[in-house]
N, C-alpha and C positions, 0 to 999 in steps of 0.2 A: 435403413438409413444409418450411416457411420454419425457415431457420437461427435460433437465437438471435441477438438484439442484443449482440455484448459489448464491454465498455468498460474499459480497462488502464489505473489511477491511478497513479501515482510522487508522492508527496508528500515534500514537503523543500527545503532551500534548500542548491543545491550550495557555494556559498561559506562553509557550517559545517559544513567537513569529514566526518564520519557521517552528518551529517542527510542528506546528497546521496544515501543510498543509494534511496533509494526510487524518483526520478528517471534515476538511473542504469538500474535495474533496466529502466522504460521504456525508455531511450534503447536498449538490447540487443533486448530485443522487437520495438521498433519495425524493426531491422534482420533483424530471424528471422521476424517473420510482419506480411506485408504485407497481405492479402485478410479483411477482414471482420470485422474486431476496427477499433477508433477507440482513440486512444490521448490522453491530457490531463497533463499536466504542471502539480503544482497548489503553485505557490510562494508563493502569497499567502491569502488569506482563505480558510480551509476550508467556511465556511458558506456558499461558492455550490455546493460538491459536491452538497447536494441539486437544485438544479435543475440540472448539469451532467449527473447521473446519470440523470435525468427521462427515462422510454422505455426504459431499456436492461434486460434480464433478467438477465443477471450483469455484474457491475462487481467486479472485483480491483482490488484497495488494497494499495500498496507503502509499506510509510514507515519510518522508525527509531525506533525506540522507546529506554526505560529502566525495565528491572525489576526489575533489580539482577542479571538471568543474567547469564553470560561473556558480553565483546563477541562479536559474529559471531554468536552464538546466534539461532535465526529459531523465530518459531511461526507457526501457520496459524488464525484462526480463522473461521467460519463465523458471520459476523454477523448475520445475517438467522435464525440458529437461536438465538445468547445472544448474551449481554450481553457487552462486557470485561471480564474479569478487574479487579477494584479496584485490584489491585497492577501494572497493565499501564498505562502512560504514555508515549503518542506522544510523541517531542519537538517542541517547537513554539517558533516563536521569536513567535507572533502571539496573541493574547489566547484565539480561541476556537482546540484545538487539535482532532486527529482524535476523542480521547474522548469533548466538548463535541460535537461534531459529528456523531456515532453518537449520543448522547441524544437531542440534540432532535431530529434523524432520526427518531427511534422516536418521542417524543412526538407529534409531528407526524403519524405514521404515513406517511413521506417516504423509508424506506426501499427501495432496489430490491428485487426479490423474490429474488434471491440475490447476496449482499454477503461476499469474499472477504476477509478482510484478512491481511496477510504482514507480520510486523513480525521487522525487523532490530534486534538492540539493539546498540547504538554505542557505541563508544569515547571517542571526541574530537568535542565541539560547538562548538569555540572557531573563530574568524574563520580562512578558509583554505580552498585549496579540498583534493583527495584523500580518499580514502575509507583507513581504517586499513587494514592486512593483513587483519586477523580480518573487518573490512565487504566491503571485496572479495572475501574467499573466499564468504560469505552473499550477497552482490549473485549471485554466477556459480551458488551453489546456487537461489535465488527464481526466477531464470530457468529454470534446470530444471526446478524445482517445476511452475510458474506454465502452462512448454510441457506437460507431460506431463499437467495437471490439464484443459487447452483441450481435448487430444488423447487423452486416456483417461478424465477424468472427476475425482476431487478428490485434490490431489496429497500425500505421506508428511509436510509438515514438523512 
């Protein structure tokens, strides 16, 4: 039986402090699992994610959000089963953000057939680079999440 195609997002712009968590998260993966996962780094314009994603059967999505939880707080959702949460808002410093980009995904019907998203909620988005205390303890949790959901199936966050 051929392996799944899977594809590991970090979304963010590491020089606005929390936002960098999602790339972060990347950058540690990319050093813990080398064989058969592809990995993308997506700093700029989110609406090429659909065709980025194009072919792969599970795609996890890293990014910092704001939903008013405690910073560091992380949820897991299953995008390819529901919708975001209304009250759930990636941050985004570029006009269309991940939320905008999960719609028309689904309008389009452009979504992969299982679409993990992990959203860190952040502290500090001002110019600079560092992740807060609260984002890096959440960075080094999503990465456990993230290995154990690869390696057992869908991960507790």
């Amino acid at each position: 039986m051929e392996k799944q195609r899977t594809l590991l997002i970090g979304v963010g712009n590491p020089y606005r402090q929390d936002d960098g968590a999602g790339v972060e998260v990347v950058h540690r993966l990319r050093r813990l699992l080398s064989e058969g996962i592809d990995y993308v780094e997506c700093t700029g314009d989110l609406a090429t994610l659909m065709e980025i994603w194009r072919g792969y059967e599970l795609v996890i999505v890293a990014d910092a959000m704001r939903s008013g939880c405690s910073p560091g707080g992380v949820v897991r959702i299953d995008a390819s089963r529901q919708p975001l949460p209304a009250d759930m808002r990636f941050f985004s410093t570029h006009a269309i953000g991940l939320n905008e980009t999960l719609a028309l995904a689904h309008a389009l019907n452009r979504l992969p057939p299982k679409l993990v998203i992990y959203g860190i909620e952040g502290k500090y988005f001002g110019e600079g680079e560092g992740l807060s205390t609260e984002v890096a303890k959440a960075v080094e949790d999503v990465v456990r999440y993230i290995l154990k959901e690869l390696t057992e199936g869908e991960g507790d966050a």
